[in-house]
C-alpha positions as CSV (number, residue, x, y, z in Angstrom):
1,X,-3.2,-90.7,143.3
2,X,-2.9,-90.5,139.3
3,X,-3.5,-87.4,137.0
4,X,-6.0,-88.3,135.3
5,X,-6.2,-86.4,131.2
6,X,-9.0,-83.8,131.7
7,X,-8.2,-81.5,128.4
8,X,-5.8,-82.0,125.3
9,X,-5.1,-79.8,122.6
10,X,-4.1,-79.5,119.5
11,X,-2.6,-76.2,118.1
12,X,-2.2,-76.0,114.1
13,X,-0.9,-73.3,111.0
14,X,-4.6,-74.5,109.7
15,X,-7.0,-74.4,112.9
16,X,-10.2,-74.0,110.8
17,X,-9.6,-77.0,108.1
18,X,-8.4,-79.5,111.3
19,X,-11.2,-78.5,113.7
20,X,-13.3,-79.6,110.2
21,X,-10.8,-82.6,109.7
22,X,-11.9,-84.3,113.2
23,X,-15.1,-82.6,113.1
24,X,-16.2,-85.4,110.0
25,X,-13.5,-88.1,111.5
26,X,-15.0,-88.9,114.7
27,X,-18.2,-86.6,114.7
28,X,-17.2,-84.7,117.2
29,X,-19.2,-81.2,117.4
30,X,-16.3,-77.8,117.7
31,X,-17.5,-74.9,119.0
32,X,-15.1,-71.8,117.3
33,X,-17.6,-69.1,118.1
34,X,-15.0,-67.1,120.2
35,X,-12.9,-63.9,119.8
36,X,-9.8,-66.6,119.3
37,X,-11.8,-68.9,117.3
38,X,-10.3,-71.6,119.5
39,X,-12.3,-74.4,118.7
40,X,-14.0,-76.1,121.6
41,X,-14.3,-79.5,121.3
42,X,-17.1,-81.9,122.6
43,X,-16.7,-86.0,121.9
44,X,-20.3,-86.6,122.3
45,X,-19.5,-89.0,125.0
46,X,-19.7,-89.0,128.8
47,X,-15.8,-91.0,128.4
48,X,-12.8,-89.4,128.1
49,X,-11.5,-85.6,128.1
50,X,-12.9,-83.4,126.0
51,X,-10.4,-80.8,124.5
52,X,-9.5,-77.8,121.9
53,X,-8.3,-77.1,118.9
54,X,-6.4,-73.6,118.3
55,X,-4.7,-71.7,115.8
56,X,-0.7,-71.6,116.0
57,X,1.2,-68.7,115.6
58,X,2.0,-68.3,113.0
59,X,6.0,-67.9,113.5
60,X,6.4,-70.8,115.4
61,X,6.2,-75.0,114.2
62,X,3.7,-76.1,115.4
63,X,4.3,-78.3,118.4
64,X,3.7,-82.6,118.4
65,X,0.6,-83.8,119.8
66,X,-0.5,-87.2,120.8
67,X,-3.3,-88.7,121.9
68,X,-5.6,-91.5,121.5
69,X,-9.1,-91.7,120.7
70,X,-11.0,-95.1,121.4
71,X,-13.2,-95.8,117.8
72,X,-14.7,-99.4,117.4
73,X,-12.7,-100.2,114.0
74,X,-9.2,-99.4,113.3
75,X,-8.8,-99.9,110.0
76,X,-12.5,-98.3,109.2
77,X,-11.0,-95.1,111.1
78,X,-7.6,-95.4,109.1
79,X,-9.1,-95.6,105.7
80,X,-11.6,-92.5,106.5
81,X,-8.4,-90.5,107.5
82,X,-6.7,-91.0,104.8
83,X,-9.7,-90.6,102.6
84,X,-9.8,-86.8,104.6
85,X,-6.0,-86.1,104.1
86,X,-4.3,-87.7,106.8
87,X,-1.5,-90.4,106.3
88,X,-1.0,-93.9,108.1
89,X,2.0,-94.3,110.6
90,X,1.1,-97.4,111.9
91,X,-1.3,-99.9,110.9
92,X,-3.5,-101.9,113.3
93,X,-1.1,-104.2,115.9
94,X,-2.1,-105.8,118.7
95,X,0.3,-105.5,122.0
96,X,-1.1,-108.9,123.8
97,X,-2.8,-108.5,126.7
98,X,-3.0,-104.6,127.1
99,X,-4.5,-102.9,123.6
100,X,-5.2,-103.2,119.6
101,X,-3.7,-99.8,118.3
102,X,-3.3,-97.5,114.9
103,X,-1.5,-94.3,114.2
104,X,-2.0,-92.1,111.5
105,X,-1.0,-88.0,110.6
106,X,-3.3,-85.5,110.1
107,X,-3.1,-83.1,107.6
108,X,-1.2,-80.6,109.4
109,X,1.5,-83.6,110.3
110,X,0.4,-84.1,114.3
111,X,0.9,-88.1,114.9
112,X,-2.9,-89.7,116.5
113,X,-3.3,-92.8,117.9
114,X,-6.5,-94.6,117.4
115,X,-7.2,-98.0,119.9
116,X,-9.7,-100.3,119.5
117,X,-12.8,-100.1,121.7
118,X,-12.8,-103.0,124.5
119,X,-16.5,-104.3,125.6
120,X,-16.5,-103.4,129.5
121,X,-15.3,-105.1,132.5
122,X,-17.2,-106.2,135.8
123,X,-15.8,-104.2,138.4
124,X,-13.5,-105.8,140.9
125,X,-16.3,-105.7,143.8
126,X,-18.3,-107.6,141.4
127,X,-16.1,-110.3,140.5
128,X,-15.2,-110.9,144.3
129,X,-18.6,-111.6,145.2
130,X,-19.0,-114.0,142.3
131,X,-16.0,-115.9,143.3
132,X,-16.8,-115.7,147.1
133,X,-20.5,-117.0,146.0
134,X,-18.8,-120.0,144.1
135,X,-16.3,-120.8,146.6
136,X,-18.8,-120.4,150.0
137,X,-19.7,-124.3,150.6
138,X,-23.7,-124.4,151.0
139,X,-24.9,-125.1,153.8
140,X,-27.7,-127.8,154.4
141,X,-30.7,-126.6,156.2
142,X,-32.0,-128.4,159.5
143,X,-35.5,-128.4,160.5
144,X,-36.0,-128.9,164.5
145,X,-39.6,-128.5,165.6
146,X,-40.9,-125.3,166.8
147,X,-40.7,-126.8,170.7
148,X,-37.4,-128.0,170.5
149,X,-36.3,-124.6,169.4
150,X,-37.5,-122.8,172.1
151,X,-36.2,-124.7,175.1
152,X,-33.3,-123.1,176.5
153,X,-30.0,-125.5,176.4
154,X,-29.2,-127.1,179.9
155,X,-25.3,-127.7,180.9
């Protein structure tokens, strides 16, 4: 069994002007109406983890973070980070087969990666039955009249 990401967090010198930074990024709504002003942070979407975004203390670096947010254009998503402070790392690349990808840096330096947003695939259950449903020979049907059909078979 995997362990699946249920919360991520990122802790900065600037919590306030980041929670705004990802707040106008990727719309995302953050909640910092506590004692800690930890800012609580909901997607807006029923996929993925939801997560936080916290102040650092304020004698200590603040530590790397990565993670990857699914947007539906790259470059769109690069431009409007930059456009809010953030820098580009890596600019849209495909690895065949497996994801379409983009890094950038946010204003307080934490490394993000952005992937492209894939249309949905049919489940496996789903696919089997198609195949099996293409593969499965018809069968031809046989009419026998009604008397034949209900004479017991002699031997």
């Amino acid at each position: 069994m995997g362990a699946p990401v249920v919360h991520w967090e990122i802790n900065s010198n600037n919590a306030e002007q980041l929670q705004e930074f990802y707040s106008k990024l990727f719309g995302w709504s953050v909640n910092a109406n506590n004692p800690m002003h930890y800012g609580l942070v909901s997607t807006g979407s029923m996929k993925g983890a939801q997560g936080g975004i916290g102040q650092n203390d304020p004698s200590q670096p603040a530590p790397p973070v990565t993670f990857y947010a699914e947007v539906p254009d790259l470059q769109e998503t690069l431009n409007k980070a930059v456009g809010l402070g953030g820098t580009i790392v890596m600019p849209p690349m495909e690895i065949p087969g497996m994801v379409t990808m983009a890094m950038f840096r946010d204003p307080d330096g934490n490394t993000i990666g952005i992937v492209k947003s894939e249309p949905p695939k049919p489940k496996k259950a789903a696919r089997k039955k198609a195949a099996k449903k293409k593969a499965a020979p018809k069968k031809k049907k046989t009419t026998k009249s009604k008397a034949k059909q209900a004479r017991p078979r002699r031997r």
